[in-house]
C-alpha positions in Angstrom: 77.0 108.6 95.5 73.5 107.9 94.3 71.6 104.9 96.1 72.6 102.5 93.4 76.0 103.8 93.1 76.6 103.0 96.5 74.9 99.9 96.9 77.7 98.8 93.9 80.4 100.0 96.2 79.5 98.2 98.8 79.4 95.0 96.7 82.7 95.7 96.1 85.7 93.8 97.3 87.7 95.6 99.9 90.8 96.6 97.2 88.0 97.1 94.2 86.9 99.8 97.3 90.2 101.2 98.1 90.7 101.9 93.7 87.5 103.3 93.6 88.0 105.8 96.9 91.8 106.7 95.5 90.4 107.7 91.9 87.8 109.8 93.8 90.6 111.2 95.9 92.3 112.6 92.6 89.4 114.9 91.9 89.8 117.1 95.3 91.5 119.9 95.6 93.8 120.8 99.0 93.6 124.1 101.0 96.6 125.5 100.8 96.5 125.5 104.6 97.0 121.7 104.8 100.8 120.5 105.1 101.8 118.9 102.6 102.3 115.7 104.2 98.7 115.8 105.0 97.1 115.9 101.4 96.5 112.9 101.1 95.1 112.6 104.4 92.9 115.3 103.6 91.5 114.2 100.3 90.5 110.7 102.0 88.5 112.1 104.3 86.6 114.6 101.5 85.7 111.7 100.1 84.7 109.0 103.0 82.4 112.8 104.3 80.4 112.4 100.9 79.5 108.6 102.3 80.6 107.3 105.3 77.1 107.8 107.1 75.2 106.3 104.9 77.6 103.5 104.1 77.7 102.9 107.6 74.0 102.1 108.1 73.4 100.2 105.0 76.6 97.5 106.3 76.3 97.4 109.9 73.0 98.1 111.2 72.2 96.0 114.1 75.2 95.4 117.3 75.7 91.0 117.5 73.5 89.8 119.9 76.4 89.4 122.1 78.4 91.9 121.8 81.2 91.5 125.2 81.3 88.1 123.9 82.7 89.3 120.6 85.0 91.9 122.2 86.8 89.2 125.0 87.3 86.9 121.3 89.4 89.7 120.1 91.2 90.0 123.1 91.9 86.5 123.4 92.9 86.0 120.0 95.3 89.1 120.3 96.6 87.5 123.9 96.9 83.9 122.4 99.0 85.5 119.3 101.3 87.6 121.6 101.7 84.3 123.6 102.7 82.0 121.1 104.1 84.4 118.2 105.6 87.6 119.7 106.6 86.6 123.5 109.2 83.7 122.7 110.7 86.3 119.7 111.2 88.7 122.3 112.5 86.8 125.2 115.1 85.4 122.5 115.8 89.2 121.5 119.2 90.5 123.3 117.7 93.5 123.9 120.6 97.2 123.8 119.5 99.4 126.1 120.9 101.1 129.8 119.5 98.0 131.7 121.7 95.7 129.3 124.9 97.6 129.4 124.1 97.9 133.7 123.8 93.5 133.6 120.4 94.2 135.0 119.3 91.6 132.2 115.8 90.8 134.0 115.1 94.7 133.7 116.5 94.9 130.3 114.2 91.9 129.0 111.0 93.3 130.8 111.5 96.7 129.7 112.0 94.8 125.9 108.7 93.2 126.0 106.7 96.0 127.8 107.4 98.2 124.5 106.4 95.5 121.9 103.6 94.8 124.0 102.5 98.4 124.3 102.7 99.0 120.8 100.6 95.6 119.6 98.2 96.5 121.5 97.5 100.2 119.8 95.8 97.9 117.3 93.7 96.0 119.5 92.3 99.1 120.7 91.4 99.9 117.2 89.7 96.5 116.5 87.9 96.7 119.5 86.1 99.7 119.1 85.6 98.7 115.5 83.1 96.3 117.1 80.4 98.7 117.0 77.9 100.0 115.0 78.8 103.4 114.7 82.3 102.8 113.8 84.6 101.8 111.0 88.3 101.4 110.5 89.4 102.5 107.0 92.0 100.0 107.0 90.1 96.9 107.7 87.0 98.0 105.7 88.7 99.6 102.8 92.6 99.2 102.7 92.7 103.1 103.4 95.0 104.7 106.2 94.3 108.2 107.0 97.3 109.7 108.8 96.6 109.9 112.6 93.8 108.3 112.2 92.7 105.0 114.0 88.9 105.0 114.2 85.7 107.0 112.2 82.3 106.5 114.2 78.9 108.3 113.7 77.4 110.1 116.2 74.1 112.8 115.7 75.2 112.7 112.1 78.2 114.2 112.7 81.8 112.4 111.7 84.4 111.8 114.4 88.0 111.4 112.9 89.5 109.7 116.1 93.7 109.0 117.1 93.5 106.4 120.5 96.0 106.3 122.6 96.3 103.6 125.1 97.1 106.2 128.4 96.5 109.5 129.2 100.2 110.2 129.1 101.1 107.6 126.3 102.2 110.6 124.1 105.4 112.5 124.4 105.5 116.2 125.0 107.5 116.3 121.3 104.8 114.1 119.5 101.9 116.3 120.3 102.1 118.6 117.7 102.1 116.4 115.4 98.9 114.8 116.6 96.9 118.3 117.0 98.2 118.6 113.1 96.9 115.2 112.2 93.4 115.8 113.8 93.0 119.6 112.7 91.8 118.6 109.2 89.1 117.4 110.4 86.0 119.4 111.1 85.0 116.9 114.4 88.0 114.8 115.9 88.9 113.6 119.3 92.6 112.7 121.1 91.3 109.7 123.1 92.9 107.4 125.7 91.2 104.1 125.5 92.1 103.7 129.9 91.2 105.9 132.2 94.2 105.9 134.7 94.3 109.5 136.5 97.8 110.1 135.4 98.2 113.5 133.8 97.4 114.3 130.6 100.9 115.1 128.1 98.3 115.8 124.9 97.2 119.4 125.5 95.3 121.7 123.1 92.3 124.1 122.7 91.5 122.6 119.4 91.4 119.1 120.0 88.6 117.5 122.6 90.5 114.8 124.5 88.1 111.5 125.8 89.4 108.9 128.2 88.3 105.3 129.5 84.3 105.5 129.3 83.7 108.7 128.2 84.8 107.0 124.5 83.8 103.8 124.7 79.8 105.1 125.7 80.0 107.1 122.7 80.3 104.5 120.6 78.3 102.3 122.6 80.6 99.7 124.3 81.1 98.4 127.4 84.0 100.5 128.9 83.7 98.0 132.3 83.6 94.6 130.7 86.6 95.8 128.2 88.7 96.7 130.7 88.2 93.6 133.1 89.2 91.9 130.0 92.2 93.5 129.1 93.7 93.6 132.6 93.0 89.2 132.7 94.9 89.1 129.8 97.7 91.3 130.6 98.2 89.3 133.3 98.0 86.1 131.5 101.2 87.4 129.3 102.7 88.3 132.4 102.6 84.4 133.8 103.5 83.4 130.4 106.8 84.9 130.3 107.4 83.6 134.0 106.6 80.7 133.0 108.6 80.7 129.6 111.4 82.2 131.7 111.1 79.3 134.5 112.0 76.5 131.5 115.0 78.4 130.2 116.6 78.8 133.5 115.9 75.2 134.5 116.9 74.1 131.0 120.0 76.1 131.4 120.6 74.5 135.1 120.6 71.0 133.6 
């Protein structure tokens, strides 16, 4: 894109953005290497290489002037969402799983909301570190998902095509291939786990660079510390939640 070209583009509304980057897409042409469930994937990224970098530094430029301030807002909001939208769902959820065909039902009901929980919060992890200045999401900014792909950031003037996990071990041995495929088509790309937890590591490969805890959230200049502080408050706080929401059903049901 020339200067003015891009300039337009960024005046653009975020769909007027995703037309313009799918008629670009049309225009490149796939190795014969990629999968085919990956064109598409493939021809996104050809075209957000031609401008990301400078995109980036023309629409975020400077970090807020309080940046942790911004990141425990996000958390909140996600916590006070889970709390009053997706807790009192799942609690009302009969769960079908061993624990419920063993009448452990407390184990069956924990177990229910530990896997919604864990998958909301892939998404948190992604808005987080779309807080910085180096970053973007493709979906928020330009109503673009790249397969496998949760965050793009900057850094030496190269561009990192980044999946985030939320543990070391969050993947299973059979979905790791299909991650290393998902990241291969990218010149740079990191396997990250946003928490560093010293469990071992299930993503293995000598293509892909695996990050955990800080070592990500430096690169793209965030507080790996304060993030984490915050995220383990408000796990807790959905923990006393559904006690608490548990509490009035069993005296409701007593009375």
């Amino acid at each position: 894109m020339t200067s003015d070209e891009l300039e337009n583009f960024i005046n653009k509304t975020r769909i007027e953005k995703k037309k313009h980057i799918l008629n670009l897409s049309k225009t490149i042409k796939v190795p014969k290497t990629i999968a085919k469930k990956l064109h598409k994937a493939y021809k996104f990224k050809e075209v957000l290489n031609s401008f990301i970098e400078v995109y980036l530094s023309k629409v975020k430029n400077k970090l807020p002037e309080d940046l942790n301030s911004k990141i425990t807002e996000k958390i909140n909001l996600f916590k006070n969402d889970y709390i009053e939208r997706v807790l009192p769902l799942k609690i009302k959820e009969i769960p079908t799983n061993l624990y419920q065909m063993s009448g452990a039902i407390d184990f069956a009901k924990i177990n229910l909301i530990l896997r919604s929980l864990s998958t909301c919060m892939g998404k948190l992890w992604e808005d987080i570190a779309d807080c910085g200045t180096s970053t973007i999401s493709t979906e928020k900014e330009f109503d673009i998902k790249i397969k496998g792909i949760d965050i793009i950031f900057i850094k030496k003037k190269k561009i990192f095509y980044t999946q985030i996990k939320t543990l070391e071990g969050t993947l299973t041995g059979s979905q790791v291939p299909r991650s290393i495929e998902e990241l291969s088509i990218h010149k740079n790309s990191y396997f990250v786990a946003a928490f560093e937890t010293g469990t071992a590591w299930t993503f293995n490969s000598d293509k892909i660079v695996r990050l955990k805890g800080k070592e990500f959230w430096s690169l793209i200049e965030l507080d790996y510390d304060h993030i984490l502080n915050e995220v383990k408050k408000m796990i807790k706080d959905i923990e006393n939640a559904y006690y608490k929401i548990k509490s009035i059903k069993s005296s409701d049901t007593t009375n």
